[in-house]
C-alpha positions as CSV (number, residue, x, y, z in Angstrom):
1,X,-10.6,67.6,44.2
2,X,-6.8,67.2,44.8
3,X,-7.4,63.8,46.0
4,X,-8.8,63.4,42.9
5,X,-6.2,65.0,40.4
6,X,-3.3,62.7,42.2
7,X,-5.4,59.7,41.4
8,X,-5.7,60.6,38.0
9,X,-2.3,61.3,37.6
10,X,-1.0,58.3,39.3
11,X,-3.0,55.9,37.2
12,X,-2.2,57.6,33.9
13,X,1.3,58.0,33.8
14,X,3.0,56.0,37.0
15,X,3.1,52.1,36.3
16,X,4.9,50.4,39.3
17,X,6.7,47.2,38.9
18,X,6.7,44.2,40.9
19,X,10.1,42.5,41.9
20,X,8.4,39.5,42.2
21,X,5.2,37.3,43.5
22,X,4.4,36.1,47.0
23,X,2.3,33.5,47.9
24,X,0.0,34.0,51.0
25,X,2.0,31.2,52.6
26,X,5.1,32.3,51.7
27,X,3.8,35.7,53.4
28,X,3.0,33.9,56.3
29,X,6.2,32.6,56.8
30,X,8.0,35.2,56.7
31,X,6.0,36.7,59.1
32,X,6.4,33.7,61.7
33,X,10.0,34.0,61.2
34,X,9.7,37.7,62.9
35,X,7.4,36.8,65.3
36,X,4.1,37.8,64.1
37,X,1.1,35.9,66.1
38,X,-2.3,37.0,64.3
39,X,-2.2,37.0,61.1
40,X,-4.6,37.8,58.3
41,X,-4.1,37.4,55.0
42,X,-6.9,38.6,52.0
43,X,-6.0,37.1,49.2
44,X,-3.5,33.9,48.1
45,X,-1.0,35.9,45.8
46,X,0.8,39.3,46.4
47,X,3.5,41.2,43.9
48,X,6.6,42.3,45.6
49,X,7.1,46.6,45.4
50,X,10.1,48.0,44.3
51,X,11.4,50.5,46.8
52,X,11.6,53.3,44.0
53,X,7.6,53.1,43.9
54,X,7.0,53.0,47.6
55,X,8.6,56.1,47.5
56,X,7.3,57.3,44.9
57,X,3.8,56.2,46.5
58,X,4.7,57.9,49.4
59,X,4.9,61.4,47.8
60,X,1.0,61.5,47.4
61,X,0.6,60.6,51.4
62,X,-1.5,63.6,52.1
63,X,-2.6,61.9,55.4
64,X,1.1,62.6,56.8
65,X,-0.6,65.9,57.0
66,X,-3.2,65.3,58.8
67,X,-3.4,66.1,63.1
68,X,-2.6,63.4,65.6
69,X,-5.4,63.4,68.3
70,X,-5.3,60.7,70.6
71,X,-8.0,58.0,70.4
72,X,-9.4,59.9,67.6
73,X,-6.5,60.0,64.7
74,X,-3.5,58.3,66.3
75,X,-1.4,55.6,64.8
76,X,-3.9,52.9,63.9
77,X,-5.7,55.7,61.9
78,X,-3.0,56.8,60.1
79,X,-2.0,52.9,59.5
80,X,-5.7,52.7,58.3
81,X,-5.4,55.5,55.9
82,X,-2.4,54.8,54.3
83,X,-3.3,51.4,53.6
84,X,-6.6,52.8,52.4
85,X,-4.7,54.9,50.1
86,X,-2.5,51.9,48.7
87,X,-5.3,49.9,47.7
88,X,-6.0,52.2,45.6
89,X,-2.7,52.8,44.0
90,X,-1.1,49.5,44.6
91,X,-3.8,47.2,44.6
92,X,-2.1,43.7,44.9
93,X,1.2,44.5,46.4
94,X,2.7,43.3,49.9
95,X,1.8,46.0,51.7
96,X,0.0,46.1,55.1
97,X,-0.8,47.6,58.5
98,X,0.9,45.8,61.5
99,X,1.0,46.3,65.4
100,X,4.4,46.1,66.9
101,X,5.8,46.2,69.8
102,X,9.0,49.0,70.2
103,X,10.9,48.1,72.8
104,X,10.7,51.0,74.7
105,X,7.8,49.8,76.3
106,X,5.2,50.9,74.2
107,X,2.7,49.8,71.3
108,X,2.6,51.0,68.3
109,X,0.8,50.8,64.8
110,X,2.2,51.2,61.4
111,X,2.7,50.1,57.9
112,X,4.6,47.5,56.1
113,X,6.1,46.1,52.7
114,X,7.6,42.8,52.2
115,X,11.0,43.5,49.7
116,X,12.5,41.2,47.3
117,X,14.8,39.9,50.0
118,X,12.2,38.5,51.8
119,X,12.3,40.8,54.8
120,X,9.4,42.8,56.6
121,X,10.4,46.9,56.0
122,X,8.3,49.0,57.8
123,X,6.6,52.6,56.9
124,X,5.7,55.6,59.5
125,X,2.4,56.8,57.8
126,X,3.0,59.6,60.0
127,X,6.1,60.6,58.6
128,X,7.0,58.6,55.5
129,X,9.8,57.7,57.2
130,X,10.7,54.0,55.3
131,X,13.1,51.6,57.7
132,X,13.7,48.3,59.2
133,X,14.2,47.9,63.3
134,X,15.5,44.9,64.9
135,X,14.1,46.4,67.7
136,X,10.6,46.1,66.6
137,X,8.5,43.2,67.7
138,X,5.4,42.8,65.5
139,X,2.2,40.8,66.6
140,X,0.0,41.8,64.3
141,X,-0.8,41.9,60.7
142,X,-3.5,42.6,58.1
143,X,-2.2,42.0,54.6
C-alpha cells in the first residue's frame, strides 16, 4: 500500500527534468573512457537527470531499508532494486546498475547516473549515499 501511495504521489505532482539527451553511443563512450568492458545498453536515447531529482528520487528508496544477507540480498540485489524502482519513476533517464572494482581488493555492485558533465556518478542503494570515486574501477554496466 505505501509502495503504492509514493507512486501515486510521485507521478502526480513530481515532474523531473532532463539536463539534456544522450545517445546510446555517446553513453558508451563515456563509459570506455572509465574503463568499462561489458556494456549493455537498452535503448538508443537517454535524458540526462538533474541531481536535485536524484535526490529527490532517492527519498522514496525504501529498499535502503531493507536487511543485507549475503548471497541472498547483498549488493547486486539492492543495485537490482533500485534500478527496479527507477524504471518506474525515471523511465528514460541515464541511470544504471554497474560492477566496479574498489580498490581495496574487493568487488562490488552499485548504481549509476551519467550528469550533464558527462561524468559517471555513482549511488550506494544501500545507503543513498550519491559520489564519484577515482578509485573506483567499473567493468560492468546495464543501462
Amino acid at each position: 500500500m505505501l509502495a503504492k501511495l509514493i507512486m501515486w504521489w510521485m507521478q502526480r505532482f513530481w515532474h523531473p527534468q532532463s539536463d539534456g539527451e544522450l545517445t546510446s553511443t555517446e553513453i558508451k563512450v563515456i563509459l570506455k573512457d572509465a574503463g568499462v568492458r561489458d556494456i549493455f545498453i537498452s535503448d538508443t536515447k537517454y535524458m540526462i537527470p538533474r541531481l536535485a531529482d536524484i535526490i529527490e528520487f532517492l527519498k522514496i528508496n525504501i529498499f535502503k531499508f531493507r536487511q543485507y544477507v549475503p548471497d541472498r540480498f547483498d549488493c547486486d540485489n539492492y543495485s537490482f532494486s533500485l534500478m527496479g524502482m527507477s524504471t518506474n519513476v525515471l523511465s528514460g533517464y541515464a541511470i544504471g546498475i554497474i560492477w566496479v572494482n574498489t580498490g581495496r581488493g574487493s568487488k562490488h555492485a552499485l548504481n549509476f547516473f551519467i550528469e550533464k558533465d558527462k561524468q559517471i556518478t555513482y549511488i550506494e542503494p544501500q545507503t543513498n549515499k550519491i559520489f564519484r570515486d577515482k578509485n573506483y574501477r567499473p567493468y560492468f554496466v546495464v543501462i
